[in-house]
C-alpha positions in Angstrom: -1.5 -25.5 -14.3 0.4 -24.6 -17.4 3.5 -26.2 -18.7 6.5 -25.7 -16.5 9.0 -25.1 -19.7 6.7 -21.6 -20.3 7.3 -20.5 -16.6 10.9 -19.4 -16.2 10.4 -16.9 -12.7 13.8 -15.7 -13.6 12.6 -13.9 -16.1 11.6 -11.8 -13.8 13.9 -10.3 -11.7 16.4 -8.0 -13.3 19.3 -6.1 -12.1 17.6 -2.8 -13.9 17.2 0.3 -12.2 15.7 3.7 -13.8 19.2 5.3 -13.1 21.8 2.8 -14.0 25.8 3.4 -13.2 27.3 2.2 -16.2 28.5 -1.9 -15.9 32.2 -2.4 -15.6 32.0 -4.7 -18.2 30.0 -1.6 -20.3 27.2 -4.4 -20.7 23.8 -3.2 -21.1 22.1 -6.5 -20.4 20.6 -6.4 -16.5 19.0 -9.7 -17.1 19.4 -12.1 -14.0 20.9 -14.6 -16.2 23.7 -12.1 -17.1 24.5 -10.9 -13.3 23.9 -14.4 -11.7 22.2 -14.9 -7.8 24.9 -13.2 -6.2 24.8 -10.1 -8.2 20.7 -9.7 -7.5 21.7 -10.7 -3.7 23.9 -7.2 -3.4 22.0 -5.4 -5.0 19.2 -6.1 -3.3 20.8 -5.5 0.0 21.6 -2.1 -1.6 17.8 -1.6 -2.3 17.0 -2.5 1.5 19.6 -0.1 2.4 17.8 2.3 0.6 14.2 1.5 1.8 15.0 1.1 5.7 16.7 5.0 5.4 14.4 6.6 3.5 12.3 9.8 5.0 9.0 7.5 3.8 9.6 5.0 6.3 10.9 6.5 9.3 7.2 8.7 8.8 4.7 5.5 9.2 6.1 5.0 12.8 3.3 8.6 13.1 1.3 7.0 10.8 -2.3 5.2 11.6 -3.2 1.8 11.8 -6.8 2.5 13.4 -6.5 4.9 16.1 -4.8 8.2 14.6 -2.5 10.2 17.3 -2.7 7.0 20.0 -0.5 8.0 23.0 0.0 4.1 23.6 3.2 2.9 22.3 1.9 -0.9 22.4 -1.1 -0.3 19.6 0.4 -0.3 16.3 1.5 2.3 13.7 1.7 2.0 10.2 5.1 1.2 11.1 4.7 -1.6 13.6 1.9 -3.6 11.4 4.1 -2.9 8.0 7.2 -5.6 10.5 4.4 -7.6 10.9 3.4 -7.5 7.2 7.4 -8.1 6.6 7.7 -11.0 9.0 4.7 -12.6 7.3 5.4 -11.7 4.2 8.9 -14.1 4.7 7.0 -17.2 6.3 4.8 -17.5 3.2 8.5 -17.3 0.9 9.8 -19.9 2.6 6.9 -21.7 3.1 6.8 -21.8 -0.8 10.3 -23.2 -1.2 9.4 -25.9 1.3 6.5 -26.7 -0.7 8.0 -26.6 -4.3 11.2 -28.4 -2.9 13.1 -29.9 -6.2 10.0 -28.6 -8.4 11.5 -25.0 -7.5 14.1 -25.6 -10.5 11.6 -26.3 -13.4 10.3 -23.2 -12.6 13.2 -21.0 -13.0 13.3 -20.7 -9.2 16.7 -22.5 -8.2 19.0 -20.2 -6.3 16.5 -17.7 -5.7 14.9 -17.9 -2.1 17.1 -15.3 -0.5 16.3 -13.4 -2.8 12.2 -13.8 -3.3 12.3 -13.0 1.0 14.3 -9.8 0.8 12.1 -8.7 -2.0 9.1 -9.8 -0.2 10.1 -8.7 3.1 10.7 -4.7 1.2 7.6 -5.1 -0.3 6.2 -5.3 2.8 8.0 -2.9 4.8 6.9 -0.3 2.0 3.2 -1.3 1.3 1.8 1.5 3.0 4.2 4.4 2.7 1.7 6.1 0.4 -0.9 6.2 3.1 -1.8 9.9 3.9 -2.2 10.8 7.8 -5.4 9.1 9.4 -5.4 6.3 7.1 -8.4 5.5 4.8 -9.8 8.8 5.8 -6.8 10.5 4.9 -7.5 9.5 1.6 -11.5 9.8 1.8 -10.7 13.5 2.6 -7.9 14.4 0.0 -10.5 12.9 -2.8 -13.5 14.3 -1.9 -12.3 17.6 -1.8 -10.4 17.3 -4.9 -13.6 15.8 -6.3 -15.8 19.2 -4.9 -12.8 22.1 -6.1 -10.4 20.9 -8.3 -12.8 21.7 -11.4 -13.1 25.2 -10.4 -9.6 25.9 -11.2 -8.1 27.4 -14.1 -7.9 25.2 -17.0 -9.8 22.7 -15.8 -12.9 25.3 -15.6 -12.1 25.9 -18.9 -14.8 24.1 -20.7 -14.4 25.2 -24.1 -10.9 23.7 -24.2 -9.9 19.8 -25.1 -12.1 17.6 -23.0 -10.2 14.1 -22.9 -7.2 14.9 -20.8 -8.4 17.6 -19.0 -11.4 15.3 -17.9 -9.2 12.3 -17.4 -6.7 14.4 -14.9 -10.1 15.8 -13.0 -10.7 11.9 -12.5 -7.3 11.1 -11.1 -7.2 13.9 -8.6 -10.3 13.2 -6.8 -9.2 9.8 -6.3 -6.4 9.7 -4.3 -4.8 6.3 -3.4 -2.2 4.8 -1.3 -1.0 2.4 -3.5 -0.4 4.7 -6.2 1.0 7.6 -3.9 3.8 4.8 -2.9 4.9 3.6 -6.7 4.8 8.2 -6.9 7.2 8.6 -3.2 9.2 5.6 -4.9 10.0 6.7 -8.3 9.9 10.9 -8.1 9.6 12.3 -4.8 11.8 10.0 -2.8 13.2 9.0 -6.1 14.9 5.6 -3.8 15.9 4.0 -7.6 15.3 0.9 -6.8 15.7 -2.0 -8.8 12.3 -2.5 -11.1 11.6 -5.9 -9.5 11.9 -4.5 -5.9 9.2 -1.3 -7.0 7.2 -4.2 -9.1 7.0 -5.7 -6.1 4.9 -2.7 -4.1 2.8 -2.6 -7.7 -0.6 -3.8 -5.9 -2.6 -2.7 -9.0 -2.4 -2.2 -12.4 -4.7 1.0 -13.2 -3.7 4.5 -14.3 -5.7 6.5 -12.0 -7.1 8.4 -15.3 -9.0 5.4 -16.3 -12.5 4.8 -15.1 -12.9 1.3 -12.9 -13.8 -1.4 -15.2 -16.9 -3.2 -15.1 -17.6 -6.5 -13.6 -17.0 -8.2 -16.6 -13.5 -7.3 -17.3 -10.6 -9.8 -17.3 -8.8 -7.5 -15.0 -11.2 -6.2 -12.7 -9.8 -7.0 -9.6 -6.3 -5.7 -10.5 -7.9 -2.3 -11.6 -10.2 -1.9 -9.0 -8.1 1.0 -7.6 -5.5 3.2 -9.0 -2.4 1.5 -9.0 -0.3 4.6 -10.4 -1.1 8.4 -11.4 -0.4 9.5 -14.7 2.6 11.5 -13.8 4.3 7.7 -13.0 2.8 6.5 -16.2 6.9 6.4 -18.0 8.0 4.6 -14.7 5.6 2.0 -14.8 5.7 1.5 -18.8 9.8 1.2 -18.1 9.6 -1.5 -15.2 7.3 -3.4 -17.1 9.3 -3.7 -19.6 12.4 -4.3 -17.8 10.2 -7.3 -16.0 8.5 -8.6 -18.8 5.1 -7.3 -17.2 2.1 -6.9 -19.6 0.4 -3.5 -19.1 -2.8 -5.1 -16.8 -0.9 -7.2 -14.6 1.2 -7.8 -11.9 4.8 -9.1 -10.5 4.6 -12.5 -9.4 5.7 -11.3 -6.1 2.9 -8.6 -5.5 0.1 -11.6 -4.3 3.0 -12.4 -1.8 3.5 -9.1 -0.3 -0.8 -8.7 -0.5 -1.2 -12.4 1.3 0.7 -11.3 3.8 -1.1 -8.2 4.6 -4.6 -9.9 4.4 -3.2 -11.8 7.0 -1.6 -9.6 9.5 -3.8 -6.5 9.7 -7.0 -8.2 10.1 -5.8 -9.9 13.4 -4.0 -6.9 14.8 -7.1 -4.4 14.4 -8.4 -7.0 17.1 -5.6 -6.7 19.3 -5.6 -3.5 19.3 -9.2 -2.8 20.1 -8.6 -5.0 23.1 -6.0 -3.2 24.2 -7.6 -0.4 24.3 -10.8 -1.8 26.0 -13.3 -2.0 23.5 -13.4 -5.5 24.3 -12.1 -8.2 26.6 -10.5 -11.2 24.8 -13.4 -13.8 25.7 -15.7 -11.4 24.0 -13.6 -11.5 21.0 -13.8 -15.1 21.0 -17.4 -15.8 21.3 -17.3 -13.2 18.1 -15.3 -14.9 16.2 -16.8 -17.7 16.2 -20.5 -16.3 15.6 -19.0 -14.6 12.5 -17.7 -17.4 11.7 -20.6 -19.8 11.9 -22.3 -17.2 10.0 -20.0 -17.6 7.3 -19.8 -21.2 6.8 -23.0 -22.4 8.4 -23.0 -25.7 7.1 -19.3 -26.6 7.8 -18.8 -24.6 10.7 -17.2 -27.3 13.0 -15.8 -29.4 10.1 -11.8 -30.0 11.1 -10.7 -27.5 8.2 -7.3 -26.5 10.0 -4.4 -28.4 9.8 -1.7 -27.3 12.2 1.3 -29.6 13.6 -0.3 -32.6 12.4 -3.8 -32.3 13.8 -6.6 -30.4 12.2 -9.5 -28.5 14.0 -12.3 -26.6 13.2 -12.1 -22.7 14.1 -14.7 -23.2 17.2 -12.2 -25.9 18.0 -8.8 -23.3 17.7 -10.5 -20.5 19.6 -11.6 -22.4 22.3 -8.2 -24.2 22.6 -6.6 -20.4 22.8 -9.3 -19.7 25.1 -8.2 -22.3 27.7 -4.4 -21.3 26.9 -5.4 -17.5 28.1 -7.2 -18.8 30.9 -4.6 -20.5 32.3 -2.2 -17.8 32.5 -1.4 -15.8 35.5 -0.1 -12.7 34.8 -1.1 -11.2 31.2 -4.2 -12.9 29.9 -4.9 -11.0 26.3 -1.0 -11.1 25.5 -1.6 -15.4 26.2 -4.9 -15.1 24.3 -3.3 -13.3 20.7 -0.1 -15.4 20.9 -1.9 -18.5 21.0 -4.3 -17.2 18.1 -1.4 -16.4 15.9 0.3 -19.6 16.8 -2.9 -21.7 15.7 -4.4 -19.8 12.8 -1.6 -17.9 11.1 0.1 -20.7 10.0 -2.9 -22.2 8.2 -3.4 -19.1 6.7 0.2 -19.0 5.6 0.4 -22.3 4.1 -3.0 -21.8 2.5 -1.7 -18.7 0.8 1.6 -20.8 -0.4 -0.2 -23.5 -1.8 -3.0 -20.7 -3.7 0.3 -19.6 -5.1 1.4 -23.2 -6.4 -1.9 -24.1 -7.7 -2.0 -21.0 -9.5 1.7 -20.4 -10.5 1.1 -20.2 -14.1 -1.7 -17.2 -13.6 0.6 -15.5 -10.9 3.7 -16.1 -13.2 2.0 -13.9 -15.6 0.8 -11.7 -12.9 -3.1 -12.1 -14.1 -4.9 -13.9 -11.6 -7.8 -12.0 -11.1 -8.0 -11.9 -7.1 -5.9 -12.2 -4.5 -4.6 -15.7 -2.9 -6.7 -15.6 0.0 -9.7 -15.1 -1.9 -11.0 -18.2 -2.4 -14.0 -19.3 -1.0 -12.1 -21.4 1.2 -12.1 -22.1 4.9 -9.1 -19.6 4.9 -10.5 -17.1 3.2 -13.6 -17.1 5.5 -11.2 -17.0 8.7 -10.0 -13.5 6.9 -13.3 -12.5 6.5 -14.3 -13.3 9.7 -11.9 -10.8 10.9 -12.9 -8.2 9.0 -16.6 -9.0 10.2 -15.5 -8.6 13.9 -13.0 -5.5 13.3 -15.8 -4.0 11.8 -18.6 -4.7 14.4 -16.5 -4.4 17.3 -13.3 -1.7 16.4 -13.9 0.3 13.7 -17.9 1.4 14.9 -17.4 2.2 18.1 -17.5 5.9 19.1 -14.1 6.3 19.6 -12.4 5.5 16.4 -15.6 7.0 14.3 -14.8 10.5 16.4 -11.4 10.4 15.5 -11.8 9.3 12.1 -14.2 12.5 11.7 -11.3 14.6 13.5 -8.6 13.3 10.9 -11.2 14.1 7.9 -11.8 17.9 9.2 -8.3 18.2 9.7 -6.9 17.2 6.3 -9.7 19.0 4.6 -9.0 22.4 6.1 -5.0 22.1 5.6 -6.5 22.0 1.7 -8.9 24.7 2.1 -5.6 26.6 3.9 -3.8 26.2 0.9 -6.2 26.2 -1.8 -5.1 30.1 -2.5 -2.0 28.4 -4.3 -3.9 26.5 -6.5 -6.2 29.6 -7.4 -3.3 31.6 -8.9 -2.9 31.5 -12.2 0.4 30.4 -14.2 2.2 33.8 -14.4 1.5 34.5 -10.5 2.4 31.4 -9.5 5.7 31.4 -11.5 6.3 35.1 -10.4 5.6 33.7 -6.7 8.3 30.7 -7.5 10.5 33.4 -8.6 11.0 35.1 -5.4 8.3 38.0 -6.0 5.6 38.3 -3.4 4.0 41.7 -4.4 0.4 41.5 -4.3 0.9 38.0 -3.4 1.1 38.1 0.5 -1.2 36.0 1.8 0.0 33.2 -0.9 3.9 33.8 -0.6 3.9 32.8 3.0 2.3 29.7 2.0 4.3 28.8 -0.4 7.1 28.9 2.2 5.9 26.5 3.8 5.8 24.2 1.2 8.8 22.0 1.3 11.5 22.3 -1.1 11.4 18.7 -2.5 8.5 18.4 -2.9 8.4 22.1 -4.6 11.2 20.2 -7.0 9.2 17.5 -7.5 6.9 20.1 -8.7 9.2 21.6 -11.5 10.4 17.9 -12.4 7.1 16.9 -13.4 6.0 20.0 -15.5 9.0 19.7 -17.4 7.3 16.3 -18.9 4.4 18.0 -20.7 3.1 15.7 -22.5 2.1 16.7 -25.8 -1.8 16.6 -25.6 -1.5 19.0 -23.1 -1.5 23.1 -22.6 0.9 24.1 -20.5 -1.4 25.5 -18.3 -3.1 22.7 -17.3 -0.3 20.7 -17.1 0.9 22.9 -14.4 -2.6 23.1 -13.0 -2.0 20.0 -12.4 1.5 19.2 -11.4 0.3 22.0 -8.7 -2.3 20.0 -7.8 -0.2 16.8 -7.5 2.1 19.1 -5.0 -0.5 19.8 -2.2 -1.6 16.2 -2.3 2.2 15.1 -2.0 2.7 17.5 0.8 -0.5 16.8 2.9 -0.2 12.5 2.2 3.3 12.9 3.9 2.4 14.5 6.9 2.1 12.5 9.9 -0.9 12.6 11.9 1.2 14.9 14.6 2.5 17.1 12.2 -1.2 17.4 10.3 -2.8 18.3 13.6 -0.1 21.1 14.6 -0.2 22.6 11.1 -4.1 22.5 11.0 -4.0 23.9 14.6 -0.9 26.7 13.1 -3.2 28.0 10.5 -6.3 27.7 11.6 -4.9 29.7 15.0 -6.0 27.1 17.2 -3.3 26.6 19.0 -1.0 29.3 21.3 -0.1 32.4 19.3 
């Protein structure tokens, strides 16, 4: 661990927005130093404000977790597991304080806990407001056909033309991503202007989608292993970064905070939710846990690894405790089971993530650790794991969830196929469309009403940032592009279904 003098986390936050009122004082400095504790406080209760009424998150309670269009209100939305995310996401914060206790001042930290946990808690609340409807297929489906089609349009068939933008934007579109689609909803279509440290805080990774993955070998692979921003963002990000002090490649501090906490809480809720919905009972779970488990760590399996209220155990130990704690209830045996599970393992798991964060704080400080604080090769890390192992085997294979993941893919790659006539008119027809004029444009003027109007501004907002390297019709090729994929990521499942089922004439004419 570095010096502490080098690691001021102050430095960090900032009272900077990308539309700042002018200062009463008509002071341009938005440093924390300059606007003290209190100042960050309200305005970060301004930015929570702000996030908890947007359009963005009211959507992720239609949003899925694992099973798209569930009919139970007790299996979780992308709404639901984003208050578990938050609630985490706090425990590790303070858990940190507790941790640093009087070391929190060398580090620039004094003064700031209220502050880190409303961040954090945002952060969390947001992660996955860029996820399209049905989840990771949502986005399998808007890249793959944007991968098959989008070079068959206009200027980007146009192979005689520049090749180095045009190639790099045909790379972006065919890989759509969550992540980036939030710091997008964030900063132009929801355009929430939050402060930079509350958006850097969302900023999972560090990659313009027009850039190719780097290799193995690269000091930032894990950051950059999925877009962290589209191109069109590319002046937002470059501004926070500055405002935070962030070096292009890495990350806010707080960002392994808000990613800890979500490593933590979805893997354990997939579970639940496939018990509650009777892909399992709880003892089966348990006996899979621990095989996975064991499997994992076959030499240590049974070693006391987990310390919790005093004592430590070893994972056969834990799930075999909650075991008999389930057994011994009377009236709701898997609600007994998961409560007990959390209460025994999640606050390892939090603590383990605190003190990755300490052992690591000069690395996080400059936002370049290379992995995430769970990642470890640790006991922790394998619990995680082990998770994942059992969601996989015993949730996310079973007929049920693959049938409905196929329904959600068919479904958001016919809305495209619907509207792929807008993308296949050229510049002049489309304009003439936008201007009101629908003659031999019928088919395509009735969907372009049903495109909605922000997202249609959104639209001419973005094309009015040519960038010089560009023609201006494949810039517009592909802000248009950019507008289906912002109007089919932020439907909800529901509303996906109903306008597949509209066009498609499924449903009752």
């Amino acid at each position: 661990m570095s010096g502490t003098d080098t690691l001021d986390f102050a430095s960090r936050f900032s009272l900077e927005r990308p539309y700042n009122r002018a200062r009463s004082n008509g002071s341009a400095d938005y440093s924390l130093k300059a606007g003290g504790v209190a100042v960050l406080e309200d305005q970060l209760e301004s930015d929570r404000g702000r996030i908890i009424n947007s359009a963005a998150v009211r959507r992720l309670q239609q949003k899925t977790q694992v099973f798209p269009l569930e009919h139970n209100a007790a299996v979780r939305s992308r709404l639901t597991h984003s208050l578990e995310v938050q609630q985490t996401g706090r425990f590790i914060v303070r858990t940190i304080f507790r941790k640093l206790g009087a070391r929190a001042e060398a580090y620039g930290l004094k003064g700031l806990e209220r502050a880190m946990e409303s961040l954090v808690e945002m952060a969390c609340l947001m992660h996955d407001i860029g996820n399209p409807p049905f989840g990771h297929f949502g986005e399998a489906a808007i890249s793959r056909w944007f991968q098959r089609h989008a070079h068959e349009l206009g200027p980007f068939s146009d192979v005689a033309g520049p090749a180095e933008l045009r190639d790099a934007l045909l790379r972006e579109l065919g890989s759509f991503e969550g992540n980036a689609q939030a710091i997008r909803l964030i900063s132009r279509l929801q355009k929430l202007n939050l402060t930079f440290v509350q958006s850097a805080a969302v900023f999972k990774y560090t990659r313009v989608a027009t850039e190719p993955r780097p290799g193995d070998g690269s000091a930032f692979n894990y950051l950059q292993k999925k877009p962290g921003y589209y191109y069109s963002e590319r002046t937002f990000v470059g501004q926070m970064q500055q405002a935070l002090g962030m070096a292009p490649g890495c990350r806010h501090p707080l960002a392994y905070i808000m990613e800890a906490a979500d490593d933590i809480s979805y893997c354990l809720a997939d579970l639940e939710d496939g018990v509650d919905k009777g892909l399992m009972s709880f003892p089966v779970l348990a006996d899979a846990l621990k095989s996975a488990y064991a499997q994992a760590r076959p030499n240590d399996a049974d070693a006391p690894h987990f310390r919790n209220f005093g004592e430590a155990r070893s994972f056969a130990q834990l799930v075999d405790e909650v075991l008999e704690r389930a057994n011994r209830e009377t009236i709701n045996k898997d609600h007994e089971f998961f409560v007990w599970l959390r209460v025994k393992l999640i606050h390892p798991l939090v603590n383990h993530a605190a003190e990755a964060f300490i052992e690591h704080i000069s690395e996080v400080f400059h936002g370049r650790l290379n992995r995430a604080l769970l990642e470890d090769g640790s006991p922790c890390h394998s619990v995680i794991e082990t998770f994942k192992t059992v969601a996989v085997e015993k949730v996310f294979s079973v007929p049920e969830v693959e049938t409905l993941e196929l329904q959600g893919y068919r479904i958001i790659t016919g809305l495209l196929e619907h509207y792929r006539p807008l993308l296949d008119l050229d510049l002049d027809a489309f304009d003439r469309l936008r201007g009101g004029s629908s003659k031999g444009l019928l088919i395509e003027s009735r969907l372009f009403k049903r495109l909605p109007a922000k997202h249609v501004k959104a639209y001419e907002s973005m094309r009015s940032e040519q960038p010089d390297n560009a023609s201006a019709e494949l810039w517009e090729c592909y802000c248009r592009c950019r507008l289906l994929q912002d109007m089919v990521s932020g439907m909800t499942d529901q509303f996906a279904l109903d306008e597949f089922r509209t066009l498609s004439a499924l449903g009752p004419l």
